[in-house]
ROMI-629443 format. One record per residue (C-alpha): x, y, z; residue in three letters. Coordinates in steps of 0.02 Angstrom, whole numbers, padded with zeros to 5 digits, always signed. Example, Ala and Ser with C-alpha at 12.3 -4.5 7.8 and 13.67 -1.06 7.14 Angstrom:
+00615-00225+00390Ala
+00684-00053+00357Ser
! end
This chain:
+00525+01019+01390Unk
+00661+01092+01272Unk
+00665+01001+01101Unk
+00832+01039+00969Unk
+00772+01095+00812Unk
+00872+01068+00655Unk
+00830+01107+00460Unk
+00898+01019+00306Unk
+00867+01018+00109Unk
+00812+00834+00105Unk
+00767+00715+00255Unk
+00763+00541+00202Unk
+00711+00423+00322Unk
+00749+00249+00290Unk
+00935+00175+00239Unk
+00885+00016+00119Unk
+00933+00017-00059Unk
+00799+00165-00099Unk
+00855+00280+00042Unk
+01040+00265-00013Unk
+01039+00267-00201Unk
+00923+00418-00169Unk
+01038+00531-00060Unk
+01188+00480-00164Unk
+01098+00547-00313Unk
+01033+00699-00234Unk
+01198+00729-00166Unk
+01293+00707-00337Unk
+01166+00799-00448Unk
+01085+00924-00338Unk
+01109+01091-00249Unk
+01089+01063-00071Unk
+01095+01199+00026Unk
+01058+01112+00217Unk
+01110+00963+00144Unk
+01015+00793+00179Unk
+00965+00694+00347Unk
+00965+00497+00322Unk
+00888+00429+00464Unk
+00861+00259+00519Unk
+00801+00159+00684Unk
+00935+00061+00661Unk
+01098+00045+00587Unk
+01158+00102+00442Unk
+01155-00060+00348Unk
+01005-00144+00434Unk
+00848-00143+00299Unk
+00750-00258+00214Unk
+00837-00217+00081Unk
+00992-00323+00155Unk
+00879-00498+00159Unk
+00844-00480-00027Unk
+00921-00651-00078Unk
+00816-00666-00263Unk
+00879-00528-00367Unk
+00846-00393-00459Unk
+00779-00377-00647Unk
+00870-00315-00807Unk
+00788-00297-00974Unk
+00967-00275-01054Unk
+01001-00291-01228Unk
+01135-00405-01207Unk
+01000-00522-01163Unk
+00924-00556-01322Unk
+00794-00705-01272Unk
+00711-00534-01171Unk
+00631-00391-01215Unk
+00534-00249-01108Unk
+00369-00320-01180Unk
+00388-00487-01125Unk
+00439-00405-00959Unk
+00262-00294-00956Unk
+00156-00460-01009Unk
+00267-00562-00878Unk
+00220-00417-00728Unk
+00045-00387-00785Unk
+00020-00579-00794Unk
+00095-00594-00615Unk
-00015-00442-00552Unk
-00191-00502-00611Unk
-00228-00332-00730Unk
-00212-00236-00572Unk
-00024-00161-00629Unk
-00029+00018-00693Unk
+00051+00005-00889Unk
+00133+00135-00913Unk
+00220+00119-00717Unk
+00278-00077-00789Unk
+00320-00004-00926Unk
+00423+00136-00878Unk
+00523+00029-00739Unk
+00545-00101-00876Unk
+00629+00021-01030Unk
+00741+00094-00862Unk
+00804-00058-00801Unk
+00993-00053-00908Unk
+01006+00127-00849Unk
+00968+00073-00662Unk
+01090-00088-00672Unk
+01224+00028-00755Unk
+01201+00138-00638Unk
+01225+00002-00483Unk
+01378-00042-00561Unk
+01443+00120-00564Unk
+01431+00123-00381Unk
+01504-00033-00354Unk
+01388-00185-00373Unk
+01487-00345-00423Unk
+01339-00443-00521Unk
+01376-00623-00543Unk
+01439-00660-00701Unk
+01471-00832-00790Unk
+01622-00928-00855Unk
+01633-00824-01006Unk
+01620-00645-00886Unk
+01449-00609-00951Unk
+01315-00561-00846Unk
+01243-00696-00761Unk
+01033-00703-00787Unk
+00921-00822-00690Unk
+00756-00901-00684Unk
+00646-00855-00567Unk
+00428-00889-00544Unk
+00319-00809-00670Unk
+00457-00735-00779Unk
+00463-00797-00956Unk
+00632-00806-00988Unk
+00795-00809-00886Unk
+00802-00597-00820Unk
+00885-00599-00636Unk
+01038-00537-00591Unk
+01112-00555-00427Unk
+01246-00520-00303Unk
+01369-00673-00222Unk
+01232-00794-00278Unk
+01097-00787-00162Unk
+01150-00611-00073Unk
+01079-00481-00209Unk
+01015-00350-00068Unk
+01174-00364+00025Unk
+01284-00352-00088Unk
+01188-00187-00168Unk
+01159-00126+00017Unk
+01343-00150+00062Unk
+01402-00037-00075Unk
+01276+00103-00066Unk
+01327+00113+00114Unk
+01516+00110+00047Unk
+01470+00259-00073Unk
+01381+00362+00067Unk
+01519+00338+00181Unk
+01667+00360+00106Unk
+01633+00469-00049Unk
+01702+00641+00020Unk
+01568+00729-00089Unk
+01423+00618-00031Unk
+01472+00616+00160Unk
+01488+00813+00186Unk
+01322+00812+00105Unk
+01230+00675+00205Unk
+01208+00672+00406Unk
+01172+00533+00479Unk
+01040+00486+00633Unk
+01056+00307+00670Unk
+00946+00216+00815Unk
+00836+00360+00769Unk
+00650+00322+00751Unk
+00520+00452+00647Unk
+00364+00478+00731Unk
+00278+00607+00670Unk
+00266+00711+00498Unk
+00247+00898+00533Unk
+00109+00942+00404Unk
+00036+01106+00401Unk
-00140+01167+00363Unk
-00109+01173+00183Unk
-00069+00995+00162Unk
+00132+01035+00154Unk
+00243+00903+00247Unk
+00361+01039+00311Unk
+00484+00876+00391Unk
+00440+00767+00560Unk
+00476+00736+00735Unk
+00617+00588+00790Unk
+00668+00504+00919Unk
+00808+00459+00969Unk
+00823+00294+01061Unk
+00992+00297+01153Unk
+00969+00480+01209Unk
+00786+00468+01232Unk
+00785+00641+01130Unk
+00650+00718+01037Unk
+00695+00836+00885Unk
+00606+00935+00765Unk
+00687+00912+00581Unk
+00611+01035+00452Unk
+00641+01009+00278Unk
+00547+01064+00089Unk
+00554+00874+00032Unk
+00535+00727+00145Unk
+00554+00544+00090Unk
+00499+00401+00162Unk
+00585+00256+00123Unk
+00564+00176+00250Unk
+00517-00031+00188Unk
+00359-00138+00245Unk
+00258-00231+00346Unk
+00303-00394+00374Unk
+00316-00393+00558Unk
+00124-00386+00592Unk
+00150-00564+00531Unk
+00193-00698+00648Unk
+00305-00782+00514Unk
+00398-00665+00395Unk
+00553-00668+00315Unk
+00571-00494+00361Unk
+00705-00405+00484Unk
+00652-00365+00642Unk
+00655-00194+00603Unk
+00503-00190+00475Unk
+00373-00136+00558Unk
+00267-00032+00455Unk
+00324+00126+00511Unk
+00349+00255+00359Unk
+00146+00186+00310Unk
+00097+00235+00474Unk
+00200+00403+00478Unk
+00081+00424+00316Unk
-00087+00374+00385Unk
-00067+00471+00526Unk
-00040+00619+00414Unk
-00179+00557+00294Unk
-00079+00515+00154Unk
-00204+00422+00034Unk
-00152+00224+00019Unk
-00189+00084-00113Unk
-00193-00110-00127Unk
-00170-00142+00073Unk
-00253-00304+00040Unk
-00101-00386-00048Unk
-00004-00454+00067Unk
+00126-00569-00019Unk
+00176-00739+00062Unk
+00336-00800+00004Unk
+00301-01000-00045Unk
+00476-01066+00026Unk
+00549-01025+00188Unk
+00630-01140+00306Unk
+00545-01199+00414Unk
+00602-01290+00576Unk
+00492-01381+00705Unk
+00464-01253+00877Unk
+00530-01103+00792Unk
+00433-00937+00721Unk
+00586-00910+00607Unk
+00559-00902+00437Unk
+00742-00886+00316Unk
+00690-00853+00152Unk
+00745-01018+00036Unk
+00766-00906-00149Unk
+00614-00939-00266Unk
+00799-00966-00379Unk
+00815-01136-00295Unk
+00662-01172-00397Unk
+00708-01056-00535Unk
+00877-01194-00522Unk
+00770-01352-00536Unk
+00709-01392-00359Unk
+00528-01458-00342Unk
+00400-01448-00193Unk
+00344-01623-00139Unk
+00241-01676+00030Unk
+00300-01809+00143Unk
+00220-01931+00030Unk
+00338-01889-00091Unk
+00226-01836-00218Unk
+00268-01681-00306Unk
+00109-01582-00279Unk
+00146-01442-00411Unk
+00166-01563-00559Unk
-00016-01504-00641Unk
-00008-01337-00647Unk
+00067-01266-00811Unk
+00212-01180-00735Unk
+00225-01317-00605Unk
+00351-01262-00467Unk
+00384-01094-00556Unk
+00202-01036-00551Unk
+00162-00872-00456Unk
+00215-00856-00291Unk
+00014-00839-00226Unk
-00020-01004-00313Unk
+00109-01085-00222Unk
+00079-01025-00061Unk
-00116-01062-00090Unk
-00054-01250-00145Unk
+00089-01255-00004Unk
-00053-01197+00161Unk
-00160-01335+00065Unk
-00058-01461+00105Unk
-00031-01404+00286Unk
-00173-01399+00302Unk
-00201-01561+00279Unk
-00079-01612+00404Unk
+00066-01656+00274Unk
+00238-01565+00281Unk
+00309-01483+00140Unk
+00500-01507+00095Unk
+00591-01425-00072Unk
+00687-01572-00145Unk
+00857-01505-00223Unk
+00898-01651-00283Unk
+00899-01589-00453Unk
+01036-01483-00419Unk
+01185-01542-00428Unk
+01255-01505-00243Unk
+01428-01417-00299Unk
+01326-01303-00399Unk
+01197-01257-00265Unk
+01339-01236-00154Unk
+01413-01102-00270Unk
+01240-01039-00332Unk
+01181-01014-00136Unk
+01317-01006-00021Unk
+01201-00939+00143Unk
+01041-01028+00097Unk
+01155-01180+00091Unk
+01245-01138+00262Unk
+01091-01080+00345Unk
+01022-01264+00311Unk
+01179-01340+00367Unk
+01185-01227+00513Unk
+00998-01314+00559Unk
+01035-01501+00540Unk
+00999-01527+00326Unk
+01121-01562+00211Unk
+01051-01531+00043Unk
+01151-01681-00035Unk
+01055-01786+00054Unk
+00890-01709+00130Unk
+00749-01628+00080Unk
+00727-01431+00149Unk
+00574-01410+00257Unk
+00493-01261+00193Unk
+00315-01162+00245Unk
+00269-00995+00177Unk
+00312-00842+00262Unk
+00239-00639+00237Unk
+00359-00574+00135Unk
+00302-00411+00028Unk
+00168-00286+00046Unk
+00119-00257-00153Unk
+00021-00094-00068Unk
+00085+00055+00021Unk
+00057+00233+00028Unk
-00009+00279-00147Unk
+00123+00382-00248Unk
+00171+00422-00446Unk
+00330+00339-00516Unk
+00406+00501-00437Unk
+00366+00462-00266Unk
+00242+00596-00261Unk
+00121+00560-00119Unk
-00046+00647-00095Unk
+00022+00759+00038Unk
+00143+00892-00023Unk
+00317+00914-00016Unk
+00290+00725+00034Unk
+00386+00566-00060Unk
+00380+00388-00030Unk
+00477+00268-00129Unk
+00541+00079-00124Unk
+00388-00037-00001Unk
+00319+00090+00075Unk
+00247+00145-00098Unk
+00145+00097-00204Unk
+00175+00148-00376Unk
+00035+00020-00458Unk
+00174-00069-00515Unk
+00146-00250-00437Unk
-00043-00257-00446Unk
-00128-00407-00354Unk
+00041-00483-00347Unk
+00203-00436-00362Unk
+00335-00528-00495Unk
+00471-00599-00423Unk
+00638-00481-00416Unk
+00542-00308-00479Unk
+00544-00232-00316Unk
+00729-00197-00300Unk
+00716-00133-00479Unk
+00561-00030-00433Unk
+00675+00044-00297Unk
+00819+00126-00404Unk
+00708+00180-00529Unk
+00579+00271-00414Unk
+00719+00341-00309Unk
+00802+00405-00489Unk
+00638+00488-00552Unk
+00589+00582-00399Unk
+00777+00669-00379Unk
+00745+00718-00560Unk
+00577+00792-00487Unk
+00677+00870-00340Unk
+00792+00949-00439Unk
+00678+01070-00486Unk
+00613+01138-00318Unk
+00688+01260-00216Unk
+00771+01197-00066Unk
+00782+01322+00027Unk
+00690+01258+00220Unk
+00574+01410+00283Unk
+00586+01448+00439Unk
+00392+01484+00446Unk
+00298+01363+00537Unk
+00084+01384+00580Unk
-00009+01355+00718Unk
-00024+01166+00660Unk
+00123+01116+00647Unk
+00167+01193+00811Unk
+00025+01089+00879Unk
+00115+00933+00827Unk
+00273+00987+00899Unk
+00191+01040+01080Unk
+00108+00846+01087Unk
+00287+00799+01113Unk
+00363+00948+01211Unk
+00208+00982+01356Unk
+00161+00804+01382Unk
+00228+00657+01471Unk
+00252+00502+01406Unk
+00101+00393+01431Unk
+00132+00247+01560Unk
+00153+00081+01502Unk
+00244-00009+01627Unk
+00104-00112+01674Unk
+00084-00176+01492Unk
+00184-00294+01418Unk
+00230-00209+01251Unk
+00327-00370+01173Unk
+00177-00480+01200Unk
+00046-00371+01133Unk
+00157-00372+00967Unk
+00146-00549+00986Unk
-00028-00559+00992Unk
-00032-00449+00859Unk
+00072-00551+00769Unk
-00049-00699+00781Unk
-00220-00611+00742Unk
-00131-00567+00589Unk
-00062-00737+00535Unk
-00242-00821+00601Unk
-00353-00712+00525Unk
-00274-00588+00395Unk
-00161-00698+00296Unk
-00134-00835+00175Unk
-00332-00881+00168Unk
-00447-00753+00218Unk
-00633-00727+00251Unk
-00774-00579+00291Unk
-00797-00701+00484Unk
-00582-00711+00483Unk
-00571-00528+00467Unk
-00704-00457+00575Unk
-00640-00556+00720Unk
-00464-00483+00674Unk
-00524-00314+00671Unk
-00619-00360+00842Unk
-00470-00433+00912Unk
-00336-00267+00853Unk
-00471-00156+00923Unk
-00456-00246+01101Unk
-00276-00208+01088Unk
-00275-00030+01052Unk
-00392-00023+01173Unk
-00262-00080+01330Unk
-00130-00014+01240Unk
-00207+00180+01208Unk
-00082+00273+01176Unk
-00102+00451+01144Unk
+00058+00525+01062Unk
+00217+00514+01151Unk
+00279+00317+01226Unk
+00424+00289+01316Unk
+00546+00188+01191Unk
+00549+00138+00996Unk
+00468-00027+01016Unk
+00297+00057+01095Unk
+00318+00178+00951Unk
+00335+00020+00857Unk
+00173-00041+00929Unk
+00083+00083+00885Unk
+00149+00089+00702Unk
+00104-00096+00694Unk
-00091-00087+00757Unk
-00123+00050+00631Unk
-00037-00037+00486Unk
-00127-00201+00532Unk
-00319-00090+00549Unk
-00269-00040+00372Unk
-00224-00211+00298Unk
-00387-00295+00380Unk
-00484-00151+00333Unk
-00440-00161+00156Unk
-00462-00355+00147Unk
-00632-00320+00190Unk
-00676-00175+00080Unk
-00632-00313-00067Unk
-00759-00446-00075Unk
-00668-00541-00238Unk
-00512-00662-00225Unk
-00371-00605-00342Unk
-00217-00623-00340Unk
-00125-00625-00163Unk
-00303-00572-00077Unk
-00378-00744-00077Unk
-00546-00728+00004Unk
-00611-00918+00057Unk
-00798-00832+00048Unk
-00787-00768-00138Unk
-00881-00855-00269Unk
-00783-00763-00398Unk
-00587-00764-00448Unk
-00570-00876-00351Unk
-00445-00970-00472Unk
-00373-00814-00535Unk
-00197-00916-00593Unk
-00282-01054-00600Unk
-00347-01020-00793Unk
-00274-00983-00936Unk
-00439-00916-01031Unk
-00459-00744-00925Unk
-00491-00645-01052Unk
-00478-00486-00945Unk
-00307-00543-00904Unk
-00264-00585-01095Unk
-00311-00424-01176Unk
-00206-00324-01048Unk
-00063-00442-01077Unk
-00067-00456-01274Unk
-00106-00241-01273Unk
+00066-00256-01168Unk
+00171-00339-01298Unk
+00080-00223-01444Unk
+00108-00078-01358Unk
+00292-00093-01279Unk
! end
């Protein structure tokens, strides 16, 4: 079967906030010759990235309550000694250039009565650090003017192409360990295409869609880690799934809206249907870290009480100001915050692992780059601070077109006999046949081996039976190489993502952080303490050091 083939400079798959900000740099600061291919499965604007209602962090000096030391101690704290130092570190002392930077480009930060920049309180941070966008729509806001940049900047559009409804499904990696580009398919043409490139980036977001409840897009499947995987890119901290404490939750639906860990940050408080207001003796109460609230919120579920977030505190002008969707989304479903309480049940939400890279995006593959989810820079540890991903984004996506800027991109036309191999699995063979397999329900089933077995709570007898129950699955669904449409490919993204996540919650046999194993007699009250000296030393070395 004929297949087009195409070459570029750069191909960037993925178009949420560290896709974009990357090709506009690239495009602004670096000789392209081919230019760069952003590709995405969907549209344009559709990403994660776009859901991101919390914020993002800046250290500024303005802010002179903050510091990047307190920021370090703050994410080490959050991350259990797991987070690299110098990573938190370097993120932290960038964050003014990255905010300056957004601004540049167009991001309207909320600002208060006397046009300052407008900082918030979110869980685990020490002092008021978040900025965001239209009150509770930070990633949208961002994601809507990156897109604006990229499409009508005359310099950045006759640099960038762009493949929408376009799915990646293979990297092309030689027998040298060079990522020379991938394979994509198109889903409205049904097209195959091989893309060669000297520097591909994989931006590409997370998992939260092996997850019966997420707060994730539809879209987030998992599929930049598994482009990796497949490839045998080396990956870290799988096992950290993060559960967001607070989304809405409403009786007969698997919906999950994210409610802002800022309506805490605000004043809100957690209470059961009781009314007792469970959080009260922990030492950061309601603003304690997000695993110890999700751990406290699935204990009273499990118990059979419900779990509302009482906003009561706020006053309801305010809130309607401060979070314009969050409030219409409850309105929308029946609750007026005025007067009731917001059902709420935790949700995935972040995956603190990823494909292991430097704060370059450097991957152990070369010519290979993964930055924003899909990475994992050691910057998050056990469990990621609230608002440091977006931040993490920018300045990843900044550091590795500095590292790009060196190399020669100039795309060989040599190809070996491996990479040719790849390309012939998708231009000799047929599409395996799947019509006697329903692909939407195996992802549902999916779904709920993950949610039952891999996720809040988790066990050596939990995970084994989720391994067990995945295998089973791959086993009806066996697909070689090539499927018929973007959610099989999707399918087969998500079973390898979820082997990897299971596998790795097994491999660690100690609770810590967002991994909470219910058969560990150690760490088992990792936030629970205040006297971990492990934990202290890292932090006070933080504050000494930075």
């Amino acid at each position: 079967m004929p297949m087009k083939h195409s070459n570029y400079s750069v191909i960037i798959v993925g178009s949420g906030i560290a896709g974009l900000y990357a090709a506009i740099k690239l495009a602004e600061t670096v000789e392209l010759p081919d230019g760069i291919l952003l590709l995405t499965k969907s549209q344009l604007s559709e990403s994660n990235s776009r859901y991101a209602q919390g914020g993002i962090v800046g250290v500024l000096p303005e802010n002179k309550l903050d510091s990047v030391s307190l920021h370090v101690a703050d994410t080490i704290k959050a991350g259990c000694g797991l987070s690299d130092f110098n990573v938190v570190k370097f993120i932290s002392e960038n964050s003014q250039h990255a905010i300056k930077d957004l601004m540049k480009y167009g991001v309207s930060f909320d600002k208060n009565d006397r046009n300052e920049l407008n900082f918030t309180l979110e869980g685990a941070h020490s002092v008021r650090r978040i900025l965001h966008v239209g009150g509770d729509a930070t990633g949208y806001g961002i994601e809507k003017a990156l897109v604006e940049k990229v499409k009508n900047d005359p310099h950045i559009s006759q640099n960038v192409t762009i493949y929408e409804q376009t799915l990646a499904i293979d990297l092309l990696k030689d027998s040298n360990n060079n990522c020379r580009g991938l394979i994509s398919f198109n889903n409205v043409t049904q097209e195959y295409e091989a893309i060669y490139a000297p520097v591909t980036v994989l931006a590409t977001g997370g998992t939260g869609q092996v997850y019966k409840y997420t707060t994730n897009p539809s879209v987030t499947t998992g599929d930049g880690l598994a482009l990796g995987i497949r490839a045998g890119a080396v990956t870290k901290d799988m096992e950290f799934i993060q559960f967001h404490p607070t989304a809405l939750s409403i009786e007969n639906s698997d919906s999950r809206f994210l409610i802002s860990e800022s309506v805490r940050g605000e004043g809100a408080r957690l209470l059961n249907q009781n009314g007792e207001y469970f959080m009260s003796e922990h030492a950061q109460k309601d603003l304690a870290p997000r695993d110890v609230v999700a751990r406290c919120i699935y204990s009273q579920l499990s118990k059979g009480n419900k779990v509302y977030l009482d906003a009561s505190f706020i006053d309801s002008d305010k809130f309607k100001n401060r979070f314009p969707n969050i409030y219409k989304t409850c309105l929308e479903n029946g609750i007026d915050i005025a007067h009731d309480n917001i059902p709420v049940a935790p949700a995935a939400h972040y995956c603190m692992g990823g494909i292991r890279t430097e704060i370059n995006g450097k991957t152990s593959i070369n010519n290979l780059y993964a930055i924003g989810e899909v990475a994992c820079t050691s910057l998050h540890g056990a469990n990621r601070l609230a608002s440091n991903s977006l931040l993490e984004c920018v300045v990843s996506a900044y550091e590795l077109v500095n590292t790009v800027s060196k190399l020669d991109l100039k795309s060989s036309k040599i190809i070996d006999e491996t990479v040719i191999g790849i390309i012939k699995k998708y231009t000799e063979a047929d599409s395996d046949n799947f019509d006697d397999v329903d692909v939407i329900d195996l992802k549902s089933k999916l779904k709920n081996i993950m949610w039952n077995n891999v996720g809040i709570v988790r066990s050596e007898e939990s995970l084994l039976t989720a391994l067990s129950e995945i295998n089973n699955i791959s086993e009806i669904y066996n697909s070689k190489d090539k499927c018929n449409s973007i959610d099989e490919y999707e399918l087969r993204n998500m079973l390898l993502v979820a082997k990897c996540i299971t596998n790795a919650a097994l491999k660690r046999k100690e609770s810590i952080g967002a991994h909470f194993r219910a058969d560990s007699s150690t760490g088992t009250q990792i936030h629970q303490t205040k006297d971990l000296s492990k934990d202290e030393d890292k932090i006070d070395d933080a504050k000494v050091t930075a």
